[in-house]
C-alpha positions as CSV (number, residue, x, y, z in Angstrom):
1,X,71.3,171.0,89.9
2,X,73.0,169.0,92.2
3,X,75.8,170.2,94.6
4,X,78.1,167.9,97.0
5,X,76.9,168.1,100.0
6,X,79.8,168.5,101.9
7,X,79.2,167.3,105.5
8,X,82.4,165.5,105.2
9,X,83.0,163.1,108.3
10,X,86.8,163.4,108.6
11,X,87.3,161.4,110.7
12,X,90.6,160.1,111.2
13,X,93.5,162.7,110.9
14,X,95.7,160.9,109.0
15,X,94.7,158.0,106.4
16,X,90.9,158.6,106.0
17,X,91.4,161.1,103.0
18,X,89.2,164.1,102.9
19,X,86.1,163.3,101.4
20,X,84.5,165.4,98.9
21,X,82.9,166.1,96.2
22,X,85.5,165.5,93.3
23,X,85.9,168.9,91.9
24,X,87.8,171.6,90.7
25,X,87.1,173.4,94.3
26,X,89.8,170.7,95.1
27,X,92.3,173.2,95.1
28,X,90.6,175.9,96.5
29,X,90.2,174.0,99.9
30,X,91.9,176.4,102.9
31,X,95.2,175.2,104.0
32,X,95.0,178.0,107.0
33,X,97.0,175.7,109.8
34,X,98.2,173.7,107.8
35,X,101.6,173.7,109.3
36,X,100.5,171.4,111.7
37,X,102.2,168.5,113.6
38,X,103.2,165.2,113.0
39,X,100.7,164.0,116.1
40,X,97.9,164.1,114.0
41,X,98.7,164.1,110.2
42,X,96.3,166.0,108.7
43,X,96.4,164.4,105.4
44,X,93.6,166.5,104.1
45,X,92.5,165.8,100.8
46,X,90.3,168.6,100.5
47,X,87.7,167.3,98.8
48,X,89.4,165.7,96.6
49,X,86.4,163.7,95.7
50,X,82.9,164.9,95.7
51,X,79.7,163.4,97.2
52,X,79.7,161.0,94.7
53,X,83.2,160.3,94.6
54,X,83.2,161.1,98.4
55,X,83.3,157.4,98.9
56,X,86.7,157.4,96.6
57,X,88.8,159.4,99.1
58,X,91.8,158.4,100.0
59,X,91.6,154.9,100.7
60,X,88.2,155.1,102.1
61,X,86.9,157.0,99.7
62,X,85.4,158.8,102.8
63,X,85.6,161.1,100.7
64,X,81.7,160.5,100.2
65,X,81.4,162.5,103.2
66,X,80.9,165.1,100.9
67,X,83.5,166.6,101.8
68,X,85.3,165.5,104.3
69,X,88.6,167.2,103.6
70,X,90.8,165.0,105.4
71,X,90.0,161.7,106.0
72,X,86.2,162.3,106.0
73,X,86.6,165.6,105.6
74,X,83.9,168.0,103.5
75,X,84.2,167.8,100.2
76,X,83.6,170.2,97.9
77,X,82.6,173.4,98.3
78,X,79.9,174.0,96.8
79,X,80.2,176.8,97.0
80,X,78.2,178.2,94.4
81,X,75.0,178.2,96.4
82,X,75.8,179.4,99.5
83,X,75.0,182.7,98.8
84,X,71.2,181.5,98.8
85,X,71.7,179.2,101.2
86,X,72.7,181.4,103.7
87,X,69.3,182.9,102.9
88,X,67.6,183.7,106.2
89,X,70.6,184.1,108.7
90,X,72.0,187.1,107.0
91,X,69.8,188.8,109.9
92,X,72.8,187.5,111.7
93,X,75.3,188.2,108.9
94,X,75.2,192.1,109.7
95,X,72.4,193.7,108.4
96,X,72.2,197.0,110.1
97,X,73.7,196.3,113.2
98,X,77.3,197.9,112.5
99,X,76.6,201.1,114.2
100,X,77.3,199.2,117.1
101,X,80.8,198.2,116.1
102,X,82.1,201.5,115.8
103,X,84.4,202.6,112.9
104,X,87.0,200.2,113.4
105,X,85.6,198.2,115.8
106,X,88.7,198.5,118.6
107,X,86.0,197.5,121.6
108,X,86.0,193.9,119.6
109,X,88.7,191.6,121.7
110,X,89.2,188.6,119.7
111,X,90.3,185.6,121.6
112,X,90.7,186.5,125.0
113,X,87.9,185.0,126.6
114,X,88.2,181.6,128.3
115,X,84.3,180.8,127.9
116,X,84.5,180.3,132.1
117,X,83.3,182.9,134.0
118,X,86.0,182.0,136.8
119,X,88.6,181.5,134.1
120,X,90.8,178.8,133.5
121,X,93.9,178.2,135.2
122,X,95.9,177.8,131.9
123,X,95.4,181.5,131.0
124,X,98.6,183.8,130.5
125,X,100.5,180.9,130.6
126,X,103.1,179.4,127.7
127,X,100.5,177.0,126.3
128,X,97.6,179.8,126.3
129,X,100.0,181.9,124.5
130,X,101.2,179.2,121.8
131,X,97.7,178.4,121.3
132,X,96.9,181.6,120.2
133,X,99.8,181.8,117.8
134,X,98.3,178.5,116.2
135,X,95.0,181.1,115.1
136,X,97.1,184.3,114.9
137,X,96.0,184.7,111.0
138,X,92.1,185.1,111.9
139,X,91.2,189.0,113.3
140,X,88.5,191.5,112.5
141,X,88.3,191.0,109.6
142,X,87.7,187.4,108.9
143,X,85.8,184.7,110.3
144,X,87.6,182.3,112.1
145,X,87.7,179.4,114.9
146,X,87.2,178.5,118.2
147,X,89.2,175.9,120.3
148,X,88.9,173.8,123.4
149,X,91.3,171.6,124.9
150,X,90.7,169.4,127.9
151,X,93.5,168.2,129.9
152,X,93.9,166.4,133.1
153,X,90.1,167.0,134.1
154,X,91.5,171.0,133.2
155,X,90.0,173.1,130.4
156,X,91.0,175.8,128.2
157,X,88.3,177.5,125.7
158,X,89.2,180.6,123.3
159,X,87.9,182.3,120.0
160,X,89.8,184.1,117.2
161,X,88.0,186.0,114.4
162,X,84.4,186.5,113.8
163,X,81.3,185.0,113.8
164,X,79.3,188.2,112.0
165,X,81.8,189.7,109.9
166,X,79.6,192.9,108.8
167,X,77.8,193.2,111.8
168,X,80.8,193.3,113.6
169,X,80.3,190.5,116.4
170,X,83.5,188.2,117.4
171,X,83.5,184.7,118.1
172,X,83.3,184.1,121.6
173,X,84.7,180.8,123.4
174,X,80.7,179.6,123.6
175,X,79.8,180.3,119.9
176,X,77.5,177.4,117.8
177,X,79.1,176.1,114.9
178,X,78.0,173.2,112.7
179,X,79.9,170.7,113.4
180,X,79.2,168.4,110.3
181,X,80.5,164.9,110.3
182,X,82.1,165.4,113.4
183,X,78.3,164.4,114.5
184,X,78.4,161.2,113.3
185,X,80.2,159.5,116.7
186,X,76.8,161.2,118.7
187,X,74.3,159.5,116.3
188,X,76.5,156.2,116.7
189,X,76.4,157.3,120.2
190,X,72.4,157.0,119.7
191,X,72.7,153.7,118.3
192,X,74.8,152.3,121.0
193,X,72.3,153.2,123.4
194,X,69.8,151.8,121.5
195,X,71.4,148.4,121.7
196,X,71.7,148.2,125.3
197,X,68.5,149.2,125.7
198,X,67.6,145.9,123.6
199,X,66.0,147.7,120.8
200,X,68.2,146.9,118.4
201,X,71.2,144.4,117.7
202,X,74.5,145.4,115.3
203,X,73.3,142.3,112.8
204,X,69.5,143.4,112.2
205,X,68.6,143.6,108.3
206,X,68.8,147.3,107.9
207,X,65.7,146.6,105.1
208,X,63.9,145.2,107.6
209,X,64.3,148.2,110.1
210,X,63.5,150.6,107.8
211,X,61.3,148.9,104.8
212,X,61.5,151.7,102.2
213,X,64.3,150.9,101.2
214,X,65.9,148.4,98.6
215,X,65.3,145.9,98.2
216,X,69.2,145.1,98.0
217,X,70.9,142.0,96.7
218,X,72.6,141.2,99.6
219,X,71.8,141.8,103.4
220,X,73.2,145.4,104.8
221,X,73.7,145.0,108.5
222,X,73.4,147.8,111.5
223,X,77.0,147.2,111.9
224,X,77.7,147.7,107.9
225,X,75.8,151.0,108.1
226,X,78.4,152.2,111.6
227,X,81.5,150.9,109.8
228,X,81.3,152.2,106.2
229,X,80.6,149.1,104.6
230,X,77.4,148.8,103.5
231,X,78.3,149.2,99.9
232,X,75.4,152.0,99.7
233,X,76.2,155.0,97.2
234,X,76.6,158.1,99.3
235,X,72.4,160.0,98.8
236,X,74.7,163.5,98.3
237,X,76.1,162.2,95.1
238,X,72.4,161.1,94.0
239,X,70.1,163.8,95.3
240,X,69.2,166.4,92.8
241,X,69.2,169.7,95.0
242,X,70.7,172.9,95.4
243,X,72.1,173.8,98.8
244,X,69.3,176.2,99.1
245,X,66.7,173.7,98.5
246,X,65.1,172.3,101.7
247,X,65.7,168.7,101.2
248,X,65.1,165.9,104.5
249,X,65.9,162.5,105.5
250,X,62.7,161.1,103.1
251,X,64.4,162.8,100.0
252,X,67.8,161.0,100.6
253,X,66.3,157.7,101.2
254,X,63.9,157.6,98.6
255,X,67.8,157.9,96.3
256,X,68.7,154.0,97.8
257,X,64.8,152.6,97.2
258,X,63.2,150.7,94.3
259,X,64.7,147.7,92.3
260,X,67.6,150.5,90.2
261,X,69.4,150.5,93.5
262,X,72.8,148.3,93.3
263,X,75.2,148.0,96.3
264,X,78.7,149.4,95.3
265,X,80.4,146.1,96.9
266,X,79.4,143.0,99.0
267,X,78.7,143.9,102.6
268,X,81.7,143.7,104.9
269,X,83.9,143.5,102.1
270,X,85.3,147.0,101.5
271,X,85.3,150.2,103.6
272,X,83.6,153.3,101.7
273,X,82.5,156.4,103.7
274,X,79.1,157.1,102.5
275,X,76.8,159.8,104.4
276,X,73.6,157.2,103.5
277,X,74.8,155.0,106.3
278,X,74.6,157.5,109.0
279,X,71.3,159.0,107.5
280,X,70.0,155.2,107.8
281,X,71.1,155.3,111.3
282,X,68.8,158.3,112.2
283,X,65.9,156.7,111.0
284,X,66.8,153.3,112.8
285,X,66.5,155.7,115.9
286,X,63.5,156.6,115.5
287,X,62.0,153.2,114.5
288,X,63.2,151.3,117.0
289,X,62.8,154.4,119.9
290,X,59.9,156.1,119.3
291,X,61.8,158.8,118.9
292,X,63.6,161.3,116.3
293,X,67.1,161.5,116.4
294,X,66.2,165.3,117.1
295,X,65.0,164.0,120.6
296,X,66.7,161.1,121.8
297,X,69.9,162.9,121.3
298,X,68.7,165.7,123.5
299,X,66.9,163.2,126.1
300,X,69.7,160.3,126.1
301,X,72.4,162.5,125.5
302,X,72.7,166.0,125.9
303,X,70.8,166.3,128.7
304,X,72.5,163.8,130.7
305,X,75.9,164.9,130.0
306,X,74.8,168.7,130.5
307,X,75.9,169.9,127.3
308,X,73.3,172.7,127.1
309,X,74.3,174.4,124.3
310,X,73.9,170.9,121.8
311,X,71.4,170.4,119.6
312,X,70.3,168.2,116.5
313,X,68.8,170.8,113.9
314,X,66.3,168.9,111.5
315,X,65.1,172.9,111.1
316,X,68.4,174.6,108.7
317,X,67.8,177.4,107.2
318,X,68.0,180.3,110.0
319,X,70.8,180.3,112.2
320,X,70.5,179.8,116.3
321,X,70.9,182.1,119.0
322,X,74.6,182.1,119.4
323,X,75.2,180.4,116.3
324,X,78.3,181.7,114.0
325,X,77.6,182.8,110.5
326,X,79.4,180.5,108.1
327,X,81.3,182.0,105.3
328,X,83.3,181.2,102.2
329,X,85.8,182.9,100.4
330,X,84.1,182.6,96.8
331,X,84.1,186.0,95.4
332,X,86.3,187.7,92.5
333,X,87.4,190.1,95.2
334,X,88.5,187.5,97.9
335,X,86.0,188.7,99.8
336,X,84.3,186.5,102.6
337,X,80.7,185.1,101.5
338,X,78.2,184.7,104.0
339,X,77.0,180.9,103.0
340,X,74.8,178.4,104.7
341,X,72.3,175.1,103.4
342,X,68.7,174.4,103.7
343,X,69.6,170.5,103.8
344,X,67.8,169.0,106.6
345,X,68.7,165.5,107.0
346,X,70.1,164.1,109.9
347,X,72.4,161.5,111.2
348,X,75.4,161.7,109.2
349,X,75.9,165.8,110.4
350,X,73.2,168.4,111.7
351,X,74.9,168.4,115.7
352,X,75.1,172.2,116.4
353,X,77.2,172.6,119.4
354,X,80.2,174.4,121.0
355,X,83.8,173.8,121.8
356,X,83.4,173.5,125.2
357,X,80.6,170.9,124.8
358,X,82.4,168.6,122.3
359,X,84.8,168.1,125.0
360,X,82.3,167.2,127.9
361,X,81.5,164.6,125.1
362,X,85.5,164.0,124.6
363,X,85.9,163.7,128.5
364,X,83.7,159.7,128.3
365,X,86.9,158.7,126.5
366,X,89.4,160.4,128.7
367,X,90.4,158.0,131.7
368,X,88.0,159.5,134.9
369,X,84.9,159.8,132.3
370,X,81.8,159.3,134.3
371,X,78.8,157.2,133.5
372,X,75.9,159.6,133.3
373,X,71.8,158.9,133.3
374,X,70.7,156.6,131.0
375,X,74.0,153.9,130.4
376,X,75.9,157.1,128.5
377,X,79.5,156.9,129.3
378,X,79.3,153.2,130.5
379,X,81.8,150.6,130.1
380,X,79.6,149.0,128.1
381,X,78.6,151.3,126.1
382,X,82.4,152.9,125.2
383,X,83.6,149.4,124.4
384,X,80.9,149.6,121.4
385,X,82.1,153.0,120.6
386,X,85.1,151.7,120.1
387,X,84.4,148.4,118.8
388,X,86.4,148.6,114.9
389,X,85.3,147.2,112.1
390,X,86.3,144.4,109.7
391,X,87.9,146.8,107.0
392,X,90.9,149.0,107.9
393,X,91.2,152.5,105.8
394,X,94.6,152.7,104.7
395,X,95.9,151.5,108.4
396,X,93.1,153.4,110.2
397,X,90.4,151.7,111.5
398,X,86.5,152.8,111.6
399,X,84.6,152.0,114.8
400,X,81.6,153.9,115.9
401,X,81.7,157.4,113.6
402,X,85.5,157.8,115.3
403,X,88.8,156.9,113.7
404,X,91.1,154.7,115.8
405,X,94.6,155.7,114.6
406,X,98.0,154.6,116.1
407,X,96.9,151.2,117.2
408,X,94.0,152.8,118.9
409,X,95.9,155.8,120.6
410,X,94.5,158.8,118.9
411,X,90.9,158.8,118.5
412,X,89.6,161.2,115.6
413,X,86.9,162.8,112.8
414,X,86.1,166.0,111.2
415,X,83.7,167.7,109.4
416,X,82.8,170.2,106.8
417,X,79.1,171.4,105.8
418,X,79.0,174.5,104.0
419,X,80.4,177.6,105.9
420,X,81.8,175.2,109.0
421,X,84.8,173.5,109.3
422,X,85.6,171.4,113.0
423,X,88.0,168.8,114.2
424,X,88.1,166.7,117.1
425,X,90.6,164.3,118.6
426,X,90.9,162.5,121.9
427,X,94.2,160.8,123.8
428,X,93.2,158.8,126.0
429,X,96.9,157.8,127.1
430,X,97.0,161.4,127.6
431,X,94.1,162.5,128.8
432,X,94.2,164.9,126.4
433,X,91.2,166.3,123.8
434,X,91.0,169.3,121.8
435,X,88.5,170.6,119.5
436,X,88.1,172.9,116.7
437,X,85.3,174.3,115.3
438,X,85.6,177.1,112.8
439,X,82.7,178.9,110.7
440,X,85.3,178.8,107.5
441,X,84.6,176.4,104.5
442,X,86.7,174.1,103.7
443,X,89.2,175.1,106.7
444,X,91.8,172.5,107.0
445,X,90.7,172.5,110.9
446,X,92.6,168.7,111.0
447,X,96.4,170.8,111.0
448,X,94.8,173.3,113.8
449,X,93.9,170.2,115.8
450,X,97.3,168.7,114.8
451,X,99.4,171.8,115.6
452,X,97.2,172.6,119.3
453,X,97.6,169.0,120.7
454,X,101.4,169.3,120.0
455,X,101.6,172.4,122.1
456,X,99.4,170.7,124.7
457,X,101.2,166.7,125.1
């Protein structure tokens, strides 16, 4: 049966409302943090609408995200199939490493690594220490989150909690989370590359791109697919799979092909996040590239920028060297759950990274960003990222897989796929970024953002 797949795309703090799958889980969605600042307002919707409703989040109905909890946050939590779809990484989850925890585990330090050999010349000080106090309720007993903040050219990485909760391993500053539909500004990252290159322009027939799909009663642009407003229903909403079922790109397109297929609105008329738009925007990558997503991301992007620790999965199921078990609190006893997904589809989530390298990608916002190999990081190629489209969500516009709030100022999206939770948000005017990336579903990791770029303005 199906279950929301909640890689919601949060992306704007405040009036992109969570998206998610509409459920009951609504309520359950963790509100950890969420005494956070006005800077950011995490109005998290948690899910209030599932992958099929996803698109009606708050104005947006981002909420397609599956789960975007917060404007594009995750939706739902489906949490009922975690437990198999954490199948093969419970290797990681504990198994019979404990002996090397000890009884209660005192050797385990939780949060007071930098994630920089040399250190970072914020530790000890007032900042590091209200940091900490923002992620005070995560300890050895609980999964929990690390964070990164980036200002003045100046970093500051930590972890609280942990990533193997019965084998007794903490979350370390480099930890790999799933950063779900915060990944959705790299694959428009992709695209943007693609159109410099000349490969592809923002008004090509996205039928015509990709033929397997449709045919649809009105013309669905490049641009439509990047903006939300394609009119596409969201594939998580439509596919028929449990979370532990491998599923790929093919499956969710084959949902938006054959003649039964009607657009939810004409193109350009409406914003509605849908997941199917960035999925579409994988494929165009490797259509017009040569290409998988999996590749040009690691060619055009990672490797340029140097953020080693990135990757593109198309392979879930088992988790990475490094990588964070994800949990969810879904037990009679309030006990933690180690969950996880077999969905493989890429595009609109799937970027496994750490803290520290979602803000070398925050840093080609920030005012000294250099241009690396390959037109990443050019003034070209940020004025597309930035470009908005025609249809503002609730006062928020949409540009390329970021939300532009305050006029522009605050640059934002999160993400939720089952286990993770993340949040990032740029200021420019600042030069200011923080992340979050926590291996908690359903986390409301906007407010953490929110409460850790106060400390830090």
């Amino acid at each position: 049966m199906h279950t929301c797949r909640r890689l919601v795309a949060s992306l704007t703090l405040t009036a992109l409302a969570l998206a998610g799958c509409a459920s009951d889980d609504a309520s359950d969605v963790d509100t950890l943090g969420a005494d956070a600042d006005a800077d950011i307002d995490p109005e998290i919707d948690a899910g209030a609408d599932g992958p099929a409703d996803e698109a009606e989040s708050d104005d947006a109905d981002e909420d397609t995200d599956a789960g975007e909890d917060d404007e594009f946050a995750e939706d739902e939590a489906n949490e009922d199939e975690p437990e198999d779809t954490g199948a093969d990484e419970p290797e990681d989850t504990g198994a019979d490493e404990p002996e090397d925890t000890g009884a209660d585990e005192p050797e385990i330090e939780l949060g007071d690594d930098t994630g920089d050999d040399q250190g970072s010349p914020f530790d000890g000080t007032e900042v590091a220490a209200a940091t900490a106090a923002v992620f005070e309720e995560f300890g050895s007993t609980s999964p929990g989150c690390a964070v990164g903040v980036l200002r003045a050219g100046e970093r500051f990485v930590d972890a609280f909690g942990m990533a193997d909760i019965d084998a007794g391993i903490a979350l370390e500053p480099d930890s790999i989370f799933d950063i779900g539909s915060v990944s959705k500004q790299l694959t428009a990252g992709a695209i943007a590359l693609a159109v410099l290159d000349g490969d592809l322009s923002l008004d090509d027939d996205v039928t015509s791109l990709v033929d397997e799909i449709g045919p649809f009663d009105q013309v669905v642009t490049v641009a439509d697919l990047i903006h939300h407003t394609s009119g596409l229903p969201d594939y998580t909403a439509l596919l028929d799979a449990d979370d532990d079922e491998v599923t790929t790109n093919a499956d969710a397109l084959a949902t938006i092909s054959g003649d039964g297929v009607a657009l939810n609105f004409e193109p350009g008329a409406a914003f509605e996040y849908s997941n199917t738009n960035y999925v579409l925007m994988a494929e165009i990558v490797d259509r017009v590239s040569g290409q998988s997503l999996v590749e040009f991301s690691a060619d055009r992007i990672f490797e340029p920028l140097g953020m080693s620790d990135s990757v593109v999965r198309d392979d879930q199921g088992e988790l990475l060297e490094g990588q964070a078990q994800g949990y969810g609190d879904e037990s009679d006893s309030g006990d933690w759950q180690a969950i996880g997904s077999s969905w493989r589809q890429t595009g609109d989530g799937a970027v496994h990274a750490t803290v520290d390298d979602l803000l070398t990608w925050a840093e080609l916002f920030l005012p000294d960003a250099i241009e690396a190999d390959g037109g990443i990081g050019s003034s070209q190629w940020r004025a597309l990222m930035l470009q908005p489209g025609p249809v503002a969500d609730g006062g928020s516009a949409y540009a390329f897989g970021i939300g532009l709030e305050e006029d522009g100022e605050l640059l934002t999206h999160a993400g939720s796929w089952i286990g993770y939770s993340s949040s990032l948000a740029v200021r420019p005017a600042d030069d200011l970024a923080v992340a979050v990336a926590c291996n908690i579903d359903l986390l409301d990791a906007h407010s953490l953002v929110a409460s850790v770029m106060d400390i830090w303005r």
